[in-house]
C-alpha positions in Angstrom: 31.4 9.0 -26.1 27.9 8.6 -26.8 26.5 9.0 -30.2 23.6 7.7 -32.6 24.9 5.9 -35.7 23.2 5.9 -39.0 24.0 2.5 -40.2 22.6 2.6 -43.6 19.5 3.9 -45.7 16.1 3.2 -43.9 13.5 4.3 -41.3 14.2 4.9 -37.6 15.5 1.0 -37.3 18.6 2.4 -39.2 19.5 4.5 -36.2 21.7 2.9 -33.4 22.4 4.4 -29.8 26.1 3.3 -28.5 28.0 4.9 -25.3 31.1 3.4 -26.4 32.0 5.2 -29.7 35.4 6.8 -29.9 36.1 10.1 -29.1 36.8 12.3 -32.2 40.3 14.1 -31.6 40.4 17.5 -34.0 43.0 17.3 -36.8 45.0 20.5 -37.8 43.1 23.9 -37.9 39.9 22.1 -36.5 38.3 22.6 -32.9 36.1 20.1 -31.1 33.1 20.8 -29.4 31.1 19.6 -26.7 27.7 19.2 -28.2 24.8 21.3 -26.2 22.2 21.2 -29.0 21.8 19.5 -32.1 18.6 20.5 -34.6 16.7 18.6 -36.3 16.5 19.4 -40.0 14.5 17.3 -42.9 18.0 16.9 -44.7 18.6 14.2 -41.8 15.2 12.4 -42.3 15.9 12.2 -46.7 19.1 11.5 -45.9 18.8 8.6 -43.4 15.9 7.7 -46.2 18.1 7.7 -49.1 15.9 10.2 -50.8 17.6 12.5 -53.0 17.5 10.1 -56.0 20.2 10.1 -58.3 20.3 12.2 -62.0 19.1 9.0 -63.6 17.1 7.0 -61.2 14.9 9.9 -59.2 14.1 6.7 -56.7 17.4 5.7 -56.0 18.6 5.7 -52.9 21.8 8.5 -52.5 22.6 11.3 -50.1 22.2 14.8 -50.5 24.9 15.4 -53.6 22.9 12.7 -55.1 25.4 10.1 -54.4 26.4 6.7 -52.5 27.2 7.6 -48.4 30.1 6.0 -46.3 28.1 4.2 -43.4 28.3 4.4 -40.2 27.7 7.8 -40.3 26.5 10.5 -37.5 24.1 12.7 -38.2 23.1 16.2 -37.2 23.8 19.8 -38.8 23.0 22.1 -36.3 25.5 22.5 -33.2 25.8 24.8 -30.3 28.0 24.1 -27.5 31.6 25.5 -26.4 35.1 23.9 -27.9 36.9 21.5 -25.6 39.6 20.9 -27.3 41.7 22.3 -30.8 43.8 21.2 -33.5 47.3 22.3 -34.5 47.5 25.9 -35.7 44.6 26.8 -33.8 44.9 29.2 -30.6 44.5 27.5 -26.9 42.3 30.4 -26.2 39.4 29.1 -28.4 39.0 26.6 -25.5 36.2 27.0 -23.8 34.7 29.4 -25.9 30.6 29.2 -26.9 30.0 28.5 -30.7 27.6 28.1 -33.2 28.5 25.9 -35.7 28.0 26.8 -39.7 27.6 23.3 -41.3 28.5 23.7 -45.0 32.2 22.3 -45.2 33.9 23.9 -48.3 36.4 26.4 -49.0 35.8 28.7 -51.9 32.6 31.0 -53.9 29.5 29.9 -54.5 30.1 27.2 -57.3 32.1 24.9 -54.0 28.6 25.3 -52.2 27.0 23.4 -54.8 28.8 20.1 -54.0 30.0 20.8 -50.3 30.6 18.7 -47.5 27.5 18.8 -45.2 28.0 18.6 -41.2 26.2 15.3 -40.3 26.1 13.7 -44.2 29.7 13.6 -45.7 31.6 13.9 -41.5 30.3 13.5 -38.4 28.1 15.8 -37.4 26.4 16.7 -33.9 24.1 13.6 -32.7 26.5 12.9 -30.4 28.7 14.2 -26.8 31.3 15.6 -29.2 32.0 17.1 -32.7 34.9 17.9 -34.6 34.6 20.9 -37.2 37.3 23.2 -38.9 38.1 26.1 -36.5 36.5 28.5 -39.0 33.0 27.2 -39.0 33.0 27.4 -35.2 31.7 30.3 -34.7 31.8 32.3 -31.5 28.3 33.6 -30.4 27.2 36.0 -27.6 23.8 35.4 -26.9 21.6 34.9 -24.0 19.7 31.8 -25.7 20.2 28.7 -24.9 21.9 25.8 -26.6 18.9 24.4 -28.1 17.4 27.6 -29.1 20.8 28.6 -30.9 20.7 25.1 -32.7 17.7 26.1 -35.1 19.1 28.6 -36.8 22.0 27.5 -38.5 20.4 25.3 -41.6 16.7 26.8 -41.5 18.2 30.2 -41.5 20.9 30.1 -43.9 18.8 28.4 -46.2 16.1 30.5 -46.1 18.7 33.6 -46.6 19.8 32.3 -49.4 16.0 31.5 -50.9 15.8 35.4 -50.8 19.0 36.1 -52.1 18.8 33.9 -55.0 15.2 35.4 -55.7 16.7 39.0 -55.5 13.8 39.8 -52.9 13.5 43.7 -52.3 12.1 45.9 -49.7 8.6 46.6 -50.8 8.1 42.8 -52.7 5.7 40.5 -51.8 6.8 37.1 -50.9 4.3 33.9 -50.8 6.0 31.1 -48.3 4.9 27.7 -48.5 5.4 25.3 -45.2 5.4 28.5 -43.1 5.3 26.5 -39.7 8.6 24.6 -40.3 12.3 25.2 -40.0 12.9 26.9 -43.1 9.9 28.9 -43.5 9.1 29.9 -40.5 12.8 31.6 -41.1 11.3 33.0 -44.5 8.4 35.1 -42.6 11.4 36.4 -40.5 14.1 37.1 -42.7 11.7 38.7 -45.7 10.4 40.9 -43.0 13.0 41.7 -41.7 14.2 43.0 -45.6 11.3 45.0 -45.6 9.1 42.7 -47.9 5.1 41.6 -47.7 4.7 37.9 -46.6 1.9 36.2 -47.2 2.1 32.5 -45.5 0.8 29.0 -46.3 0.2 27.2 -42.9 -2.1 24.2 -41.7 -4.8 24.5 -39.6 -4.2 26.2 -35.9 -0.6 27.2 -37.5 -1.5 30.7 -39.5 -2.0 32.4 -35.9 2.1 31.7 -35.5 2.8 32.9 -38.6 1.5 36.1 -38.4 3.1 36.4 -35.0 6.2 36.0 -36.9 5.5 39.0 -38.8 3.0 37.8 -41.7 1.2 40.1 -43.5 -1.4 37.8 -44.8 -2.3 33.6 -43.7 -3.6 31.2 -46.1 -4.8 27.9 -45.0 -2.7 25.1 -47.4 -5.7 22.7 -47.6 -7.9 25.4 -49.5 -9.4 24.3 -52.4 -8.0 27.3 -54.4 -5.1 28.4 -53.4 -4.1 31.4 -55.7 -7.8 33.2 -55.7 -7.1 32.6 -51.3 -3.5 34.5 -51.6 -4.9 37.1 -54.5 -8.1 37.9 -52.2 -5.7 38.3 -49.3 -3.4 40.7 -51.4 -6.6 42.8 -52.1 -6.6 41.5 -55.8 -2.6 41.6 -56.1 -0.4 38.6 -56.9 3.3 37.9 -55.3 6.2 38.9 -56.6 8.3 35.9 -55.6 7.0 32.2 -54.4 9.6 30.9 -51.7 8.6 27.0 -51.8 9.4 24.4 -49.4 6.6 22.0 -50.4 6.3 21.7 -54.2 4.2 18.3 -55.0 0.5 18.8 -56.4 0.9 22.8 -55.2 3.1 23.5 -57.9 1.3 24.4 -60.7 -1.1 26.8 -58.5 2.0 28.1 -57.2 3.5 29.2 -60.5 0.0 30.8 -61.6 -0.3 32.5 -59.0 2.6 34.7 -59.4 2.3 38.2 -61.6 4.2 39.0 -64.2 8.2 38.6 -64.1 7.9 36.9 -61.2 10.5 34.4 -59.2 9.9 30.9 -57.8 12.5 30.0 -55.9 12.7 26.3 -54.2 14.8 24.4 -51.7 12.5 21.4 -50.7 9.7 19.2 -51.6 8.3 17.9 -48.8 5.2 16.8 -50.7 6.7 15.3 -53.5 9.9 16.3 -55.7 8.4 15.5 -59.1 6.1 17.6 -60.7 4.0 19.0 -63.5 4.0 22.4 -64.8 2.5 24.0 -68.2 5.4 25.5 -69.1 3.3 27.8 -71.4 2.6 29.6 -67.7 6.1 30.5 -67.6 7.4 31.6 -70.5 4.1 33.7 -71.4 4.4 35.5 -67.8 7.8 35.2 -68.3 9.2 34.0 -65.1 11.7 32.7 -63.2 13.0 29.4 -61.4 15.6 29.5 -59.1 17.0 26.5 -57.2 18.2 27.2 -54.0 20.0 24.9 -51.1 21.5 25.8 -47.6 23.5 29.0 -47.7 26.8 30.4 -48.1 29.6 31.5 -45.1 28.5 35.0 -45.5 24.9 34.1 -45.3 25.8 32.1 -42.3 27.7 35.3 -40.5 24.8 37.4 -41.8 22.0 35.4 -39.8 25.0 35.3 -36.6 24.4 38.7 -36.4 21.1 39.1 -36.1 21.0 36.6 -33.5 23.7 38.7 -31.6 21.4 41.4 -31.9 18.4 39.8 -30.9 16.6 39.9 -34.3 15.4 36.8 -34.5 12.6 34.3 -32.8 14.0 30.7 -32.3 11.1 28.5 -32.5 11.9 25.4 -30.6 9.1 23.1 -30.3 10.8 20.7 -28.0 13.7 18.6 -26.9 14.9 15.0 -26.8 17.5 13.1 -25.0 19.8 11.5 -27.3 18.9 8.3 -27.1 15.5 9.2 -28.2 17.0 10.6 -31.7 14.6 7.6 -33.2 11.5 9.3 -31.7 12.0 12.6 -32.2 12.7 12.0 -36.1 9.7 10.5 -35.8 8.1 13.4 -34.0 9.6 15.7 -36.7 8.1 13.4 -39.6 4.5 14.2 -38.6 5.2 18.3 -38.8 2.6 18.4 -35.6 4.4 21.1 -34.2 5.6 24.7 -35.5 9.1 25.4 -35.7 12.0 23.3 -35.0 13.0 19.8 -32.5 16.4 19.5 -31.0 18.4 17.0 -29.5 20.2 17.9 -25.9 23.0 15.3 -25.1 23.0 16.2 -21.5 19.2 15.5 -21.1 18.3 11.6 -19.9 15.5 9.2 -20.9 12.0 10.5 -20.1 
């Protein structure tokens, strides 16, 4: 088949394009799937980068559980496509069938989660023609979107689900979402919406339009020179109840004074930088909360499946790439030009 490998920690030159890689063959209780769509996500950049650090080194060079990864490795979380072929103890009927693929890989609550396999990190995932995944993460979707649309929901979403969740965001709340044009929170602005909470997003420049499209109640432009007197003057004098962050680096401490009293910051990226400063006088005296937060559970994943099925949901897809081109659109994704998510289309040829 044809596939990209990932053939060790680096930039784009890490990332090989072969036609004759083996076909996977699904063990026991596992489908395979003809790939569609695969999404983009920034766990596949840090990861091909080595960038998660380890508990002692925070520049060492590990994978997302913060340790060494088996090379070659395919990457790619996100799947959409229809099963091909299935394992033993899995029903011939499943072939054929149209699936979305969940792409946390444990068994268990949420302590598993913490130290799961990852579609695409710790197996093969879906930069390639096919994919084998246990038969229970194949999900079966109806849906009249296609492939590539499907295939930037499962991280972003599930991720962004569980942001909320962790944060115990109510109806009513008011949410402040950092990196509002990308995957994760552009899925934010949705999903808080959609639970009946206030958004108020941090975008760049000729981004905030889109994010109040999506639902926002209030824009706030991320190069400001003061960013909490921007979000409190856009609340009418209010402050947020929770801080969803994707970005972190020098926005932290304005992020944590901005919040009122008792409130929640909740993170699951650092784009701009994972190490930070804080005067942890702020929290205590305001008395609020951290909460670390990374992709989502099973149920969050069958919770954000149904509101695809019932049409709840805006895929953003910014644009496709053949798979050969995996180099250039992670280079694409790197310069966060574009709002939403990139996906790759097997089927597609060189441009």
């Amino acid at each position: 088949m044809r596939a990209v490998l990932l053939t060790g920690f680096g930039g784009p030159e890490k990332l090989e394009y072969r036609e004759d890689v083996p076909d996977p063959e699904p063990g026991p209780g596992e489908v395979r799937v003809r790939v569609g769509a695969a999404a983009l996500n920034n766990t596949d950049i840090w990861t091909r980068q080595g960038a998660y650090g380890s508990p002692d080194d925070p520049g060492a060079q590990a994978g997302w559980r913060r340790e060494p990864l088996r090379f070659p490795r395919i990457q790619g979380a996100d799947v959409a496509g229809r099963v091909d072929r299935v394992g033993t103890g899995v029903p011939e009927t499943r072939i054929g069938e149209r699936v979305l693929v969940d792409p946390m890989l444990y068994d268990g609550g949420e302590r598993e989660l913490v130290t799961t396999d990852y579609l695409g990190s710790e197996r093969d995932g879906g930069f390639a023609e096919l994919v084998t995944v246990p038969s229970a993460n194949a999900h079966a979707v109806d849906s009249p979107l296609a492939d590539a649309e499907l295939a930037t929901f499962p991280t972003a979403y599930t991720t962004a689900l569980r942001m909320l969740r962790r944060a115990g965001v109510t109806a009513g709340e008011t949410v402040l979402v950092t990196g509002a044009s990308g995957g994760v929170g552009s899925a934010l602005i949705q999903l808080a919406v959609a639970r009946g909470a206030r958004v108020v997003a941090v975008a760049g420049t000729g981004k905030r339009e889109r994010a109040a499209w999506l639902g926002a109640h209030a824009t706030v432009d991320r190069d400001t020179a003061d960013l909490g007197a921007d979000v409190v003057a856009a609340l009418g004098g209010e402050r947020p109840d929770v801080v969803a962050d994707v970005v972190a680096g020098p926005l932290f401490p304005a992020l944590l004074r901005v919040l009122g009293p008792l409130g929640r910051y909740v993170v699951a990226g650092a784009i701009a930088g994972p190490l930070v400063e804080a005067d942890l006088r702020t929290v205590y005296l305001r008395q609020l909360r951290l909460v670390g937060s990374s992709f989502g559970t099973h149920e969050d994943f069958r919770e954000v499946l149904a509101h695809i099925e019932a049409g709840e949901l805006q895929p953003l897809l910014a644009g496709t790439y053949p798979l050969a081109e995996l180099g250039r659109a992670q280079e694409h994704f790197t310069r966060k030009e574009f709002f939403g998510k990139l996906a790759v289309v097997p089927g597609e040829v060189h441009r």
